[in-house]
Structure formats: C-alpha cells, structure tokens
MARVEXSE-435844 format. One record per atom (N, C-alpha, C): residue in one letter; x, y, z. Coordinates in steps of 0.2 Angstrom, whole numbers, plus 5000, padded with zeros to 4 digits. Each point is the difference from the previous one (the first is absolute). Last residue first. Example, Ala and Ser with C-alpha at 12.3 -4.5 7.8 and 13.67 -1.06 7.14 Angstrom:
S506449895035S500450065001S499650055003A500249725000A499650065000A500450065000
***
This chain:
X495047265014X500650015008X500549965001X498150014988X500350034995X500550015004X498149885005X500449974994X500350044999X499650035027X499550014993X500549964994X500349915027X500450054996X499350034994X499949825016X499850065002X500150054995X500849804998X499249994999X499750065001X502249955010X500150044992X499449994998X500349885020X500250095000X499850024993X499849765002X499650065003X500050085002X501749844990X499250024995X499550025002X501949975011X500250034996X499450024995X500149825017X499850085003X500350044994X500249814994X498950005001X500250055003X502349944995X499650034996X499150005000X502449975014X499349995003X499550054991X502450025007X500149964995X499249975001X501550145013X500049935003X499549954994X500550275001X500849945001X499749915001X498850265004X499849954993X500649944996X499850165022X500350044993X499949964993X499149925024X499850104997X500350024995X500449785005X499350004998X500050095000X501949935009X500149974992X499150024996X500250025027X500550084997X500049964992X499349825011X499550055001X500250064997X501649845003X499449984995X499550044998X501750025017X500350044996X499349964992X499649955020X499850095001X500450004995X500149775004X499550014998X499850095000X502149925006X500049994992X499150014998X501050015022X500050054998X499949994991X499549835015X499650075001X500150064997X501249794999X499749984995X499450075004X501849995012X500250044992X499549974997X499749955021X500250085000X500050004994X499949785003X499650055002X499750074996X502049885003X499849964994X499350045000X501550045021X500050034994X499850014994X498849925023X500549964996X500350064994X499350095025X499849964996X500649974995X499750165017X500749965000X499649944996X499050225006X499849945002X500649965003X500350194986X500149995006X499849955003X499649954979X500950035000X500050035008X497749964993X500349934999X500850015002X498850204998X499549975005X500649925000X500450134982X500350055006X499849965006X498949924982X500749994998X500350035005X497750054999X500349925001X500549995000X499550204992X499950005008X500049925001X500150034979X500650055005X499949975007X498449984986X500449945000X500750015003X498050184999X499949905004X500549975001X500150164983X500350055007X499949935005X499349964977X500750015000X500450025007X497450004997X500549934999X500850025002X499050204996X499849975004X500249925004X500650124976X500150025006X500049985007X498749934982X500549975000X500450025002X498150115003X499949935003X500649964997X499950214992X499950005008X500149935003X499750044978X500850004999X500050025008X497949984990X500149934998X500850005004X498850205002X499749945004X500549965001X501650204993X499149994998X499849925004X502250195009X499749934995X499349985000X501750215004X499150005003X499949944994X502450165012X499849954994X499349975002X500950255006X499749935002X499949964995X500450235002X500749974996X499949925003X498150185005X500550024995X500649984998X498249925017X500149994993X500449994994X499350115024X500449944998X500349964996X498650235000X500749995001X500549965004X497449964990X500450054997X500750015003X498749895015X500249954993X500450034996X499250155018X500649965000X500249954995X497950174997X500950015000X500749975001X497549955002X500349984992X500750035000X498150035018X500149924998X500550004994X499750205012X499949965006X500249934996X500050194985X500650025005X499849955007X498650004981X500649994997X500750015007X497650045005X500349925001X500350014995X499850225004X499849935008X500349964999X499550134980X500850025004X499949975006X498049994989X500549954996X500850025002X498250145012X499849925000X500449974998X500350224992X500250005009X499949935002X499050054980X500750024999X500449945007X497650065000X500149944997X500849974999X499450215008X499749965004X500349914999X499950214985X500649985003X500049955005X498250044987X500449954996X500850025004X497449995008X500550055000X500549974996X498049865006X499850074995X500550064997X500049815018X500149984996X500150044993X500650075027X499450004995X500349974991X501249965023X500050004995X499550044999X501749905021X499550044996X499750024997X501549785012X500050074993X499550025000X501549835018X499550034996X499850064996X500849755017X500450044996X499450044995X500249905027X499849984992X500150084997X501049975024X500449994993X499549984992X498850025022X500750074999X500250014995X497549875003X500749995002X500550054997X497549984998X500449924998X500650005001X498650165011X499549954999X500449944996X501050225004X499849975006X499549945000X500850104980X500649975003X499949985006X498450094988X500149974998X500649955003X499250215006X499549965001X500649925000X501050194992X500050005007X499649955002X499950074977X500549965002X500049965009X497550094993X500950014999X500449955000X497150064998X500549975002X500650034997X498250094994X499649975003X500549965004X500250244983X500349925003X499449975005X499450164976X500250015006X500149945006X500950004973X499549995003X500050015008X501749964985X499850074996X499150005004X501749835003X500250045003X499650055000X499749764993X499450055003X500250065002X501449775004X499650054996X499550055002X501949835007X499750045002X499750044996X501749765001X499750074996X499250035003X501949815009X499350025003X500050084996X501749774995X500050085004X499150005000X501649764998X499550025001X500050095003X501149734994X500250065002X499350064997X499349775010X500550024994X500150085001X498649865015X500649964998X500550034994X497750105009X500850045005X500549944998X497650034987X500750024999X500550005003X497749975010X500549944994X500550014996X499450145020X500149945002X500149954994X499150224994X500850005004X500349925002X497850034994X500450034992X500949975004X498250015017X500149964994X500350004994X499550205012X500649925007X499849944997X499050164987X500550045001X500449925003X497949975003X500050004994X500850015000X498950105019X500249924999X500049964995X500550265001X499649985000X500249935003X500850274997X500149945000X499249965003X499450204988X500449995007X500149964999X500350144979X499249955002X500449995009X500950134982X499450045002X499549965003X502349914993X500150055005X499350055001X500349734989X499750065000X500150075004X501749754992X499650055004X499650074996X501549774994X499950064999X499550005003X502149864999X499350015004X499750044997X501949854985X500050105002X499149995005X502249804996X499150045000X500150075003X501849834988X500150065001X498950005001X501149804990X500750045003X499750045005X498349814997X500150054997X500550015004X498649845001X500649984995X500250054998X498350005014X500349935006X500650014993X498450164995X500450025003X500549925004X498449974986X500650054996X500250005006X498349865005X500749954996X500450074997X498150115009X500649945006X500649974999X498350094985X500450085002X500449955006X498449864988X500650014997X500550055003X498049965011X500349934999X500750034997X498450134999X500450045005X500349945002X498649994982X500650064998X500350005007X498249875002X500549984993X500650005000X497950125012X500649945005X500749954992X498250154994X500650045003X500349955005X498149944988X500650014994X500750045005X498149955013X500449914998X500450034995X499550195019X499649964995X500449954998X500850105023X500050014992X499549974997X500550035025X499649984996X499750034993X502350105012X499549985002X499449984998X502350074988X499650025006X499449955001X502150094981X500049945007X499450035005X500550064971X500050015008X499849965004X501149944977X499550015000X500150065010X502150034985X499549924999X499550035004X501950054985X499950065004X499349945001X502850004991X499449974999X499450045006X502650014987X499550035006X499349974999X502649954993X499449984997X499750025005X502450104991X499649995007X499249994998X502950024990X499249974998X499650005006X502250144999X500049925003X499050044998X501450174998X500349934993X499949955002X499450215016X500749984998X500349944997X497749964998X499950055004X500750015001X497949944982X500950005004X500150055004X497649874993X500250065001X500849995001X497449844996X500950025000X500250055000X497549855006X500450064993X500449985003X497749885008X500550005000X500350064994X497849905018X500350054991X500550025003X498249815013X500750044999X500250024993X497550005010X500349954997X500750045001X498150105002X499849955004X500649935001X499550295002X500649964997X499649915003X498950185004X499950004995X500349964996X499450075024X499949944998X500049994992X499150235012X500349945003X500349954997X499450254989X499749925002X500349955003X500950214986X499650045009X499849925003X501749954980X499350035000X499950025008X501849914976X500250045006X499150015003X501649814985X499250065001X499950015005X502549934991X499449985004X499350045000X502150064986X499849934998X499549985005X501050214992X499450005003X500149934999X502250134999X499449974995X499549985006X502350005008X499850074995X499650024997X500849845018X500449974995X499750064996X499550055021X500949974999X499949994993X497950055005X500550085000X500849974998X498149875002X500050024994X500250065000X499949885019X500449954995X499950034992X499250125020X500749965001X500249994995X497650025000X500450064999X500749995000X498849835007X500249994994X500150064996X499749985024X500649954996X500350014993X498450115019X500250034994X500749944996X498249975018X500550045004X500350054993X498149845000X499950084998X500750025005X499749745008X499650044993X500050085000X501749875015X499449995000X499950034994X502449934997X499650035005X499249994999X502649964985X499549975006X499850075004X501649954977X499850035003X499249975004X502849914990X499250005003X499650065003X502449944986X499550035002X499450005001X502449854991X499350005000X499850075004X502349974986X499849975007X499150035000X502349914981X499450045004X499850005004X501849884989X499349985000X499750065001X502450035002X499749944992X499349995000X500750145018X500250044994X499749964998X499649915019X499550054999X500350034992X501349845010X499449984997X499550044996X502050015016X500150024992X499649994995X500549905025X499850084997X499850044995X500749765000X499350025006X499950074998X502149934992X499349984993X499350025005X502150035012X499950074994X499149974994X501049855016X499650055005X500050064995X501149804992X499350005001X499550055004X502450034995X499550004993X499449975001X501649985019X499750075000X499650024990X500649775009X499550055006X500050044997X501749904991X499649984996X499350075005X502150045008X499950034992X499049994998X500949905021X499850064999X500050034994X500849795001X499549995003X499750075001X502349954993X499250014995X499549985003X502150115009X500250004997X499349984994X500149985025X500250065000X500250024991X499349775011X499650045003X500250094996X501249814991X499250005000X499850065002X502249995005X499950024995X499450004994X500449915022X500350065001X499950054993X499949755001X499450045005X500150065000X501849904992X499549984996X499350035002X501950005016X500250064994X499049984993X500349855020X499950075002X499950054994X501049774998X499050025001X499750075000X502349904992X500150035005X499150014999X501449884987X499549975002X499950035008X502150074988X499649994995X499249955002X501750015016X500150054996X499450024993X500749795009X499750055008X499950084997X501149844988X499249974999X499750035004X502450054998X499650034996X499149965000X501549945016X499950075001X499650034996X500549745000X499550045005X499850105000X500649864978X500549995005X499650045005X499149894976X500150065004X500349995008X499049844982X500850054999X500250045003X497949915002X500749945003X500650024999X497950124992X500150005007X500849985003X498850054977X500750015003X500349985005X497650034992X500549954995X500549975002X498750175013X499749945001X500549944996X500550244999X500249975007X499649925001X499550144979X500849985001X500349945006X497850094999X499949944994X500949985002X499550205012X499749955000X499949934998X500850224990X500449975007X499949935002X498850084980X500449984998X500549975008X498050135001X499949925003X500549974998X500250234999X499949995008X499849924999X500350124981X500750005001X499849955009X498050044987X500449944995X500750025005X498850175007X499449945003X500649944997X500550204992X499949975007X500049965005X499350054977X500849985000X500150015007X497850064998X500049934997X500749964999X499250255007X500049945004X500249934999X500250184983X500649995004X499749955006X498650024984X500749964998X500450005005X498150125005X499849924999X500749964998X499750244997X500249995008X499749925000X500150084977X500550025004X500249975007X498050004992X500349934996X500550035004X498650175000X500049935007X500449954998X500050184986X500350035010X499849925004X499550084976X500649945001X500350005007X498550144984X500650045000X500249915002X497950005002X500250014993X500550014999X499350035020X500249944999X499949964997X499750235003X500549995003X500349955000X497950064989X500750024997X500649985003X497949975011X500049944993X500750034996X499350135019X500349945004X500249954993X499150224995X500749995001X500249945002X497750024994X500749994993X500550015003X498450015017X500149934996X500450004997X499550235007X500449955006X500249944995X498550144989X500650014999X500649975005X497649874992X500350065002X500750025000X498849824991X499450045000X500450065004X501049774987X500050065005X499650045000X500749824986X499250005004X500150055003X501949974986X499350004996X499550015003X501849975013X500150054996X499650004995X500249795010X499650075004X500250054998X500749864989X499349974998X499650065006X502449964997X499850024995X499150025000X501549895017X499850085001X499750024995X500649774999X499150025005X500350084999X501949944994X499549974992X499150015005X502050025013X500050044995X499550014994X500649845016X499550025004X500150084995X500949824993X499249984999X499750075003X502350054987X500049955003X499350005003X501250084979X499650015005X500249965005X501049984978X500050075000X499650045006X500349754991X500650025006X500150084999X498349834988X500850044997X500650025006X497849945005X500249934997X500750034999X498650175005X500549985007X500249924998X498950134983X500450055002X500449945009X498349924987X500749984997X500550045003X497850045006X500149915002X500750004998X498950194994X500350015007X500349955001X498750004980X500950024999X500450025008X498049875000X500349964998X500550044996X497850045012X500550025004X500749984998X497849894990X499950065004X500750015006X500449884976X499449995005X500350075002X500350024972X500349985008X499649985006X500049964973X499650035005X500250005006X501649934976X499349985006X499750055006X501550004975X499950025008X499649985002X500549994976X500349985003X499949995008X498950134979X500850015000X500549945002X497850035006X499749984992X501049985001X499250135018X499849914997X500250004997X500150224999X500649985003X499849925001X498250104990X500850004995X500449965006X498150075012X500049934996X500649974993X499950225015X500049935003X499949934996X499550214990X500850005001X500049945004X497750014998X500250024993X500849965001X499150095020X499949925000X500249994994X500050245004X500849945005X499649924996X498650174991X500750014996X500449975006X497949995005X500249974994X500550004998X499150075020X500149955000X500249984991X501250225012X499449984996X499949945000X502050205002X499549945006X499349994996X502550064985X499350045004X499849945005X502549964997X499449994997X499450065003X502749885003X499650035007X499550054992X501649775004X499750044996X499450045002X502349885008X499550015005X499950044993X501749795007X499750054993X499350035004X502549855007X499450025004X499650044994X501749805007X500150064994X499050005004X501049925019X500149984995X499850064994X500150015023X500649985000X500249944995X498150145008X499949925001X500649974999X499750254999X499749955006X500049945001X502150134987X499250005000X499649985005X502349974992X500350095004X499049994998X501649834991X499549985006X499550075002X499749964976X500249975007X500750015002X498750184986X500349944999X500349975006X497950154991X500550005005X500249934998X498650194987X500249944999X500450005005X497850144992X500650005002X500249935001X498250164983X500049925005X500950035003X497650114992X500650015002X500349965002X497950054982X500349995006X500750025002X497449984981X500850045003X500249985007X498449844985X500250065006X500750035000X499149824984X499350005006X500250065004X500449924973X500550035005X499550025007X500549804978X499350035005X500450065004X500949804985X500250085000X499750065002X499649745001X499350044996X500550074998X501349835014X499649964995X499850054996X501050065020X500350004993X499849954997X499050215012X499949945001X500649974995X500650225012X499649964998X499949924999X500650265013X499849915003X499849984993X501650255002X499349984999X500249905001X501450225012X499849984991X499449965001X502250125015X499250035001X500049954990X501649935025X500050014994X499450014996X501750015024X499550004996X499750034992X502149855019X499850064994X499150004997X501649845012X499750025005X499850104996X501549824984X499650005007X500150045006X499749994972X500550025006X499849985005X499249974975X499749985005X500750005008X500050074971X500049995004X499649995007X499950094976X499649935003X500149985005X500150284987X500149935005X499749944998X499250234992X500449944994X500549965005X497350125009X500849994995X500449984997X498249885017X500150094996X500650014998X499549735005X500150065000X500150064997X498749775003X500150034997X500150075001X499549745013X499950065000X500550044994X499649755003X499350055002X499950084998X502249815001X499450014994X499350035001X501650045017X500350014995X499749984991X499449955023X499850084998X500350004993X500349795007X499550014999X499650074999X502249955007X500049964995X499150004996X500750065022X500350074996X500049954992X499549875017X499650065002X500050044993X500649755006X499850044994X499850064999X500949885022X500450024995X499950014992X498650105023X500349934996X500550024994X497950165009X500649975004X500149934997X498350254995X500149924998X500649995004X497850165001X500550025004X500349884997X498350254994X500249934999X500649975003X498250245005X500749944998X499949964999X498750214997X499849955004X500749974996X498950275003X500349974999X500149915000X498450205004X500750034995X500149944997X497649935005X500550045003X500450034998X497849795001X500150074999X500650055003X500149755005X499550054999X500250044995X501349805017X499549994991X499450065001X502650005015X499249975000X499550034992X502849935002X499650065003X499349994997X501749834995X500150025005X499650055004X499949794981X499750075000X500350045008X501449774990X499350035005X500050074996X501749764995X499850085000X499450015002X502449824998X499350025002X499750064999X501949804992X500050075000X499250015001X501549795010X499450034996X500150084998X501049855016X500650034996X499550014994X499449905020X500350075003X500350004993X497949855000X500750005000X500150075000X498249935015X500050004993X501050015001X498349925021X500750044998X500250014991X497749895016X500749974996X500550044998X498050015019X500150004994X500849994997X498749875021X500550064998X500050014993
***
C-alpha cells in the first residue's frame, strides 16, 4: 500500500498538458497556497491585494534573481468554497514545457511538494467536499469518449448515486437499530410489545418491497447502461467481396479499409469509431468467411470468430447481385448467437436475390436492410436501424437512472446477497443475530461505494488512475 503523504502539505501540479498552446495551469492547494503566490507573483497596477476567487492580470517572478518568467493571470480561492476545500491558487500561464516546469520549480522552491496522481481529488473527498463514488465520476468525465458517457459521468458528478446509497444506508441502520433493539431488550419487553416489534412479516415486507428492488433495479439500469458508458462493438461479417469494408468506410467517413474488386482482401480485423446518437460505436470490419482459405486467411477468419463470439451488434452482410450461397448459411449460422441484422448490399446493382429470398431461407423475423454502400442515404437509413433497434431503449432508460461503475456494481451486488439472506433468515424464522449481522454486511458494502469504510489501498487504487494534476 502506498503510504498517504501528510494531508496538511501545501501541494502543486502542472494541471493542463505540457505543449505548445494558449494556455497551461498551475494549480497549488494547502495551507501555504496563497502565501506562495504571494511571493511569486507581481501585480499590474497599483494594487497588492489578492481577493478571493478574483482574477488577477501581472507578471511570475523569480524572487531570488528578480527574473520576470511570464505574464500571467493568477486567481486565488480561499478555503472552504474550492475543490479541495483548502486555499486554493490557480496560475493560469502561456503553455510551454519551459515556462510551466520554470514556474513549477519556483513553486518547490517556495515550499510545496509535487502532488500524486489524483491527490487535489484525493482531498476533495478527504475533506468531505465528495464522496468516492463522486470522486470515480471525476475520472470518467475526463475519459469519456462520448456524449452519452459525459452525461452518465456528470450525473454522478452531480451525487445522484451517493444520494440514493445514503438514503439506502439510513434504512438499512433504522431497520437493524429494531432488531439490535429487540435483541437487547428482549426481557423488557412484555409479550405484546415483543409481538409487536418482532413481527417477521413487517421486516420481510419491507425487504422484499422497500430495498431489495431499489438495490435490483441500479444493477439492471448498470446492465442496460452499459452500452452509454462503454460503447458497443459492431461487427461486420460475411463471405469475401460482399462489400464490408465499403461498409465500414462509409459509417465511420474515411477510407480506413482497402476497398478492391479481389476476393479476400481484408486479412486481418481493422478496427475505427463513429458516434452514433453520442454512444461511441467501435466497428471493426474482419476477414471473409469461406471455404478452404489459404493459411494467412485462415488467420484472419480465426479472429472474425473471436469478434463476432464478443460482439454487441453483427452486421451479416450480403451480396444482392450474387445468389445466396452455402457460404451465406455459414455467415448466418456463426453469428445467430448474437444479436445480429442481415445488411443486403449491392442495391445499386442488377438483383440476383431478395428480401423475399432471404426470409424464406433464414426465416420471417430475421431482421433486415437494404443498402448500397455507395449511397450515403443508404448509409443514413443503415444508422437510423440500429440506432432505433439497439440504442433507443438504453437511451430512454437511462434518462434519470442511477448507472454505478464496475467497482460500485459489485458492491451493490454484495450488498443485495446479503439482503436476501436477511429476508431469507427473518422468514425462515431464523436467529435474529443473524439477520442483523446480514444487514450490517449490505450496510458495509453501500460504505465502500461512498468511500466511508476507511480502506486506503482501495483509495490508492482508484486515484493511481487519476493524472498529477487532478
């Protein structure tokens, strides 16, 4: 376990990335923050004042050499009303490896130590300005690749799941306090009120209908909900020359597959990205499926296997100027384990097979589009499909679903186990002592999503993720 530096350090990082640019921060926390600007920086004008949460336009210098390294602009937030809910100094600088590392090195010099990675966030929930599962949204609001993601990462940047975890949790602490009561007290209690208050039913009653579905239903929103925060994969599959990799270089915009008249050109899986209503879509466009391939292509069709056996969404594609084939009843047969349409290309070419065909050779209900790759409404009309077959309902499940990440699922998860033990032991007519040492380990598990239980190697592990400026 790394070692927790002292919380009462004044720390600082380069906060915005080291290049060529407008702009690059300095970002200090601690209680020598504003004590440090203060002999660095040199105000325009006839001020010396330093206000907080004011900004202020003058120059960095050195105060040994009276060296002047930069115009800047520094602001000053005074504790608590800041991130880390310490004096805060943010000196916002041209971007340049010289002139931040230069002012980085003043601010050492000054006093400050070099913050770890994630360590003004660290303080932010040390301080009682976050709580954990607040402090992980941080870090997907940085990673977000799409506009679904930042919302699900803002929603619980805002505090929507600590929220509904709290009030589980005093719940949970009011319904064992009965129990602990009724355990303590027993002898005191006179038959009606012990009949009363150790009514099995009511405790059961309130299990099944009060947090066992709550818990359930944030883990069915996190299943769902997948597709926003991660993305969903698209595979395209089919014999060789159907047009895949026209496909794949119509959705995302750009030529990325070599496109040829030649059988067999795709040997290998080539991968890109495209969004699709703000949900990231990694479409990959993999070798042709067919019959005694050569060794380099047996390769590639090894891998077109393992895509589709891990693929959200195969796209079949077919040749509408070729007749179905038994190649074709191949394609079909290794993709019918995942959700899977049948794109029909070639529209722009004289037909050799239909719809019609098709549904009487693979059945009523498979689902299907006819395209020419070539057409860009075609293409349009493609992405309006499976936005409207795979993506619409996550998108309007979503909209006010709380969506906890791996680590805060699984202590979710636990947490609903132990319920159901508790609920399971109380009708039962098991021991009470039980019961509540059940519900204390789900109120354990709800302490680990808000970062309450005091576990600092998970603390280090999360925040190792963070950048040194964050």
């Amino acid at each position: 376990m790394v070692e927790l530096k002292g919380t009462h350090d004044t720390i600082c990082a380069i906060a915005t990335p080291v290049g060529e640019g407008g702009i690059g921060i300095i970002k200090i926390s601690g209680p020598e923050a504003t004590a440090i600007a203060r002999r660095l920086f040199l105000r325009s004008g006839s001020g010396s004042g330093l206000e907080s949460h004011r900004l202020y336009h003058g120059w960095i210098k050195d105060p040994v050499t009276g060296q002047s390294l930069d115009e800047v602009l520094v602001g000053t937030m005074a504790a608590p009303h800041t991130y880390t809910r310490e004096d805060v100094v943010e000196i916002n600088c041209h971007s340049g490896f010289a002139v931040l590392n230069r002012i980085l090195e003043l601010v050492l010099r000054e006093g400050a130590r070099l913050a770890d990675p994630g360590e003004f966030t660290r303080r932010a929930f040390l301080n009682g300005r976050i709580d954990l599962s607040q402090a992980e949204a941080v870090i997907e609001v940085i990673r977000s690749r799409s506009e679904q993601g930042l919302l699900l990462a803002n929603r619980l940047l805002r505090g929507a799941l600590g929220e509904k975890v709290r009030s589980w949790r005093e719940g949970l602490l009011e319904l064992q306090s009965r129990i602990e009561a009724m355990i303590d007290f027993e002898d005191d209690l006179d038959e009606d009120a012990l009949c009363a208050v150790s009514d099995r039913a009511r405790f059961v009653t309130r299990l099944d209908e009060e947090f066992i579905p709550a818990l359930s239903a944030a883990l069915e929103s996190a299943e769902r909900s997948r597709a926003l925060r991660e993305g969903v994969s698209l595979v395209l599959a089919g014999k060789p020359n159907v047009g895949k990799s026209s496909i794949l270089n119509a959705l995302v915009g750009r030529d990325r597959a070599i496109v040829t008249p030649f059988p067999g050109t795709t040997r290998d899986v080539v991968e890109d990205t495209f969004l699709l209503s703000g949900i990231l879509v990694k479409v990959l466009d993999t070798a042709g499926l067919r019959h005694d391939p050569d060794e380099i292509e047996s390769f590639g069709i090894a891998r077109t296997i393992q895509s589709v056996e891990e693929a959200d969404i195969v796209l079949c594609v077919m040749d509408r100027s070729r007749p179905l084939s038994a190649e074709d009843d191949a394609v079909v047969e290794a993709v019918a384990s995942r959700p899977f349409v049948i794109v029909l290309n070639k529209e722009d070419l004289p037909p050799a097979t239909s719809t019609g065909k098709i549904r009487e050779r693979y059945g009523e209900n498979v689902p299907i589009v006819a395209i020419s790759a070539l057409r860009p409404p075609d293409i349009e009309r493609l992405r309006d499909f499976l936005n409207k077959r795979f993506l619409r309902l996550p998108l309007e499940q979503s909209g006010s679903a709380i969506v906890p990440n791996l680590r805060q699922r699984g202590c979710i998860e636990k947490a609903l186990q132990a319920l159901i033990r508790a609920r399971d032991l109380i009708s039962g007519g098991g021991f009470w002592e039980l019961a509540s040492a059940e519900l204390q380990a789900a109120r354990n598990e709800l302490d680990s999503v808000l970062g309450w239980n005091g576990d600092d190697a998970l603390l280090d592990r999360i925040f190792s993720d963070f950048c040194v400026g964050k």
